[in-house]
N, C-alpha and C positions, 0 to 999 in steps of 0.2 A: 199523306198516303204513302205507304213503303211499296217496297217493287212487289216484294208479294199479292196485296190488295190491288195492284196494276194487273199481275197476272192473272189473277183470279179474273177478275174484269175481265180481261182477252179470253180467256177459257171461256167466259159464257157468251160472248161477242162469236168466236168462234164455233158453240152450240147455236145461237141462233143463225147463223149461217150455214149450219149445215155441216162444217165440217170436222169432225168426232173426231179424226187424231192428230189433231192440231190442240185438238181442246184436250184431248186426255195425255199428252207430252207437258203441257202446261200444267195440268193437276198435279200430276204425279210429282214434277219440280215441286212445286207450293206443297203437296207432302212431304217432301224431304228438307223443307228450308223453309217452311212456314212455319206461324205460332200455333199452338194447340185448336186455336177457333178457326185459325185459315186452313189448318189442316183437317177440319172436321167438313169445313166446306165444299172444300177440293173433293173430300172423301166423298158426300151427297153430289157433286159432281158427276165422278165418275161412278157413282152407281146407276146413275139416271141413265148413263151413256147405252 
């Protein structure tokens, strides 16, 4: 697992706690430094937010 697929992980760890901009500082990283799929993720991340 690369640090990306870590973050991502913490980003939804961080939705399901509740706390939204902890989680969307995390996405928005993995958009800029993730792969195409981690960045589509993050993407559907932060829409949900």
């Amino acid at each position: 697992m690369d640090e990306m697929e870590t973050k991502l992980d913490l980003a939804i760890a961080y939705i399901d706690m509740g706390d939204a901009d902890a989680a969307k500082e995390i996405a928005m990283e993995v958009l800029k430094k993730g792969t195409p799929e981690q960045q589509t993720i993050a993407e559907a991340l932060l829409n949900g937010l």
